[in-house]
C-alpha positions in Angstrom: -107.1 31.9 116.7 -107.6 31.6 120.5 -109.1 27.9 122.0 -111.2 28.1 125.0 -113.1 25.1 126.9 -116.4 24.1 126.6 -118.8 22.8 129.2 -121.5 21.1 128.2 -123.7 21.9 131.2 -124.5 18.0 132.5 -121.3 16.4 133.7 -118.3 18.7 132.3 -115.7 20.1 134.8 -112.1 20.6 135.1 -110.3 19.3 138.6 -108.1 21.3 139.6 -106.7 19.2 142.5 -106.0 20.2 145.8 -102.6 22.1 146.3 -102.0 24.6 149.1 -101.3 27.1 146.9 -105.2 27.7 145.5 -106.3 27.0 149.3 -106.3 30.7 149.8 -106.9 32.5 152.8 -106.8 35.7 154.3 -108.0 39.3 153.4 -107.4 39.1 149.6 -108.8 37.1 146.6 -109.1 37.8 143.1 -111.0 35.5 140.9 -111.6 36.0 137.1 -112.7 34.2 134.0 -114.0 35.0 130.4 -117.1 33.0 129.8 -119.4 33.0 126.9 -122.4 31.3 128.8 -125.2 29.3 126.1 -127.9 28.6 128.7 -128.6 29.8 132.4 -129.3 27.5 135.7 -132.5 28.1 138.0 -130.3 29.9 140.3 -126.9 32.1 140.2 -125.7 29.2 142.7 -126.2 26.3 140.4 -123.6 27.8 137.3 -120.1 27.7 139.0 -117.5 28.8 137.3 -115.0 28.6 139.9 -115.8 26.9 143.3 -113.4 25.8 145.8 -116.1 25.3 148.5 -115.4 23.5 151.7 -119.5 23.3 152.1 -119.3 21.3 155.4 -117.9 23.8 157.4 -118.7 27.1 155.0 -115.0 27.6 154.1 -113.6 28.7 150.6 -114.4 30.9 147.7 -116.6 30.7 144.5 -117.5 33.1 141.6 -121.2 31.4 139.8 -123.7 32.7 137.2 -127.4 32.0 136.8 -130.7 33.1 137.4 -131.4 34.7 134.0 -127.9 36.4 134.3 -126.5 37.2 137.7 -123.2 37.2 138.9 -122.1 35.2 142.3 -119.6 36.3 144.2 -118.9 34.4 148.3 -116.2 33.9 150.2 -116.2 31.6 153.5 -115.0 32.1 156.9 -117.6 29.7 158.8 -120.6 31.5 156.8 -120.9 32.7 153.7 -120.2 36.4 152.6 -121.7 36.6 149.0 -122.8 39.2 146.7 -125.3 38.4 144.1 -126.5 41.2 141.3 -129.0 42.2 139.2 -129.5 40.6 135.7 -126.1 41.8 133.7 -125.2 39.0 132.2 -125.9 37.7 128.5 -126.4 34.5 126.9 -124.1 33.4 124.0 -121.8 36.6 124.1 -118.3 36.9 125.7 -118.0 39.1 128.9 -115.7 38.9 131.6 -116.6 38.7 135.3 -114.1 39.2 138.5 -114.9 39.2 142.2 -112.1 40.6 144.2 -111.9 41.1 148.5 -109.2 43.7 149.4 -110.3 42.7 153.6 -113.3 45.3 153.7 -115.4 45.7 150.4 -116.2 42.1 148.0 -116.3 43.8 144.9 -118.0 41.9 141.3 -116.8 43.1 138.1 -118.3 43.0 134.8 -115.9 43.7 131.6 -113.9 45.4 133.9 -116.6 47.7 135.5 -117.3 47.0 139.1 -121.2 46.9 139.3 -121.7 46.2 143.0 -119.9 45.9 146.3 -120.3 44.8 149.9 -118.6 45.8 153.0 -117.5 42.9 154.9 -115.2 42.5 157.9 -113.8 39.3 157.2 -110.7 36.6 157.1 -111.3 33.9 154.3 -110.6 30.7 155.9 -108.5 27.6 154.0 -110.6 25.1 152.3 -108.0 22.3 153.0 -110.9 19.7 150.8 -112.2 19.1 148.7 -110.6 20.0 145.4 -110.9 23.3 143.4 -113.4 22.6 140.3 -114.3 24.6 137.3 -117.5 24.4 135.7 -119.1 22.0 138.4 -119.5 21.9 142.6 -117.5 18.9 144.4 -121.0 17.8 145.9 -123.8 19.0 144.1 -125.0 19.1 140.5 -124.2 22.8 139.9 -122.5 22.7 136.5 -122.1 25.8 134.3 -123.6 25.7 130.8 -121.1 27.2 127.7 -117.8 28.2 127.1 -114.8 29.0 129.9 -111.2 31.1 129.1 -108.7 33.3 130.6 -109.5 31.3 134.4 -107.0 33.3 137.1 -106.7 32.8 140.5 -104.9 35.4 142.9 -104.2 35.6 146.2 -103.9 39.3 146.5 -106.3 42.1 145.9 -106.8 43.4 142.1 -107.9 47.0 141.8 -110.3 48.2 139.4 -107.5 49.5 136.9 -105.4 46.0 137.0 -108.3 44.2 136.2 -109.6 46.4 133.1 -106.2 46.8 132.4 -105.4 42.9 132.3 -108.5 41.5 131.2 -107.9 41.9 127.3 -104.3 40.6 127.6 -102.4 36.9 128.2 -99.5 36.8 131.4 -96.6 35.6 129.5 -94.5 35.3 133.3 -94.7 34.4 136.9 -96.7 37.4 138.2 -96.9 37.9 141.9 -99.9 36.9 143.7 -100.9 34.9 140.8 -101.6 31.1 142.2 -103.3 29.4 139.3 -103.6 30.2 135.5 -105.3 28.8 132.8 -105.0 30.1 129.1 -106.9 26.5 127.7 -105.0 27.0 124.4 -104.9 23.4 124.0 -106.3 21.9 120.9 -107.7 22.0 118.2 -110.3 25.0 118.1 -114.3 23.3 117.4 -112.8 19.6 117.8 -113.2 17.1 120.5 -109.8 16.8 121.7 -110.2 13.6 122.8 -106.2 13.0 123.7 -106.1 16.1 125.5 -106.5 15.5 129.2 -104.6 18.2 131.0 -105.6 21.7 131.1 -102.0 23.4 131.5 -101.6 25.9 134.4 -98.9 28.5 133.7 -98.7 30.3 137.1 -95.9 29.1 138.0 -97.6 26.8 140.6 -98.1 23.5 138.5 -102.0 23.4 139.5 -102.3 21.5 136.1 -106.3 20.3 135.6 -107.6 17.3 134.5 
């Protein structure tokens, strides 16, 4: 009875805007999303799912799939820290991926299983522009192919156990470190939608997309 968002893969994204509260920085990020992916992109670079990336200077964070079914994980202090796996991803089935920094491993999760990790001495630095986009990259034509849910932001460090324990479930309330939230429950499930132009963020933070 759930909705979720689909992207078809050419032109679809959702802006996120701008606000300093998804400009995260520091030692901790958590990124998540379901996705039920229909077709993959020459590279795991080119299907963003989340990307906040402040290219001209290397700044930001982005989680991206691709490649015949890897997972994309980087984070930005001046250069890219990015981890990039082997093929565990699957076309037209639901799985959900993470990538989490806790200030010395990047860790990628798949349904709740971390399958690989680097060790990295970093500080993530603010992406002040341009905004945060789902689906798509602010410069280049990098846009995911299939369906998008359950997109969570955090600015703190989710362990193993709080991500398997929270993937399966909604937030129902202001939860700390939580900075943007979207449910996309919107809608009519299989319609076009076309009046709906706001995807609803419920972290508290008002990050509404268009």
């Amino acid at each position: 009875a759930q909705n979720a968002l689909d992207f078809d893969g050419t032109d679809d994204k959702v802006d996120c805007g701008n606000d300093t509260s998804i400009q995260i920085k520091g030692k901790y990020i958590t990124l998540e999303a379901w996705i039920y992916p229909t077709a993959w992109k020459t590279n795991a670079y080119d299907g963003n799912v989340i990307c906040k990336e402040y290219n001209t200077s290397n700044y930001g964070y982005m989680l991206r799939v691709g490649a015949g079914g890897r997972l994309n994980f980087a984070i930005g202090d001046g250069k890219w820290s990015e981890i990039t796996t082997g093929t565990i991803l699957s076309l037209n089935t639901w799985q959900h991926i993470a990538g989490t920094y806790d200030g010395t491993k990047m860790r990628v999760y798949l349904n709740g299983v971390a399958m690989d990790s680097l060790s990295v001495s970093t500080s993530i630095v603010q992406a002040t522009s341009p905004n945060l986009l789902l689906g798509a990259h602010s410069t280049y034509a990098r846009f995911y192919q299939g369906i998008i849910d359950e997109v969570r932001i955090w600015d703190v460090w989710r362990s193993t156990s709080d991500i398997s324990k929270g993937m399966y479930g909604e937030i129902c309330q202001k939860t700390k470190g939580l900075k943007l939230y979207y449910k996309f429950s919107q809608g009519k499930a299989g319609g076009t939608n076309p009046a709906i132009k706001t995807a609803n963020d419920l972290s508290g933070y008002g990050n509404n997309g268009t």
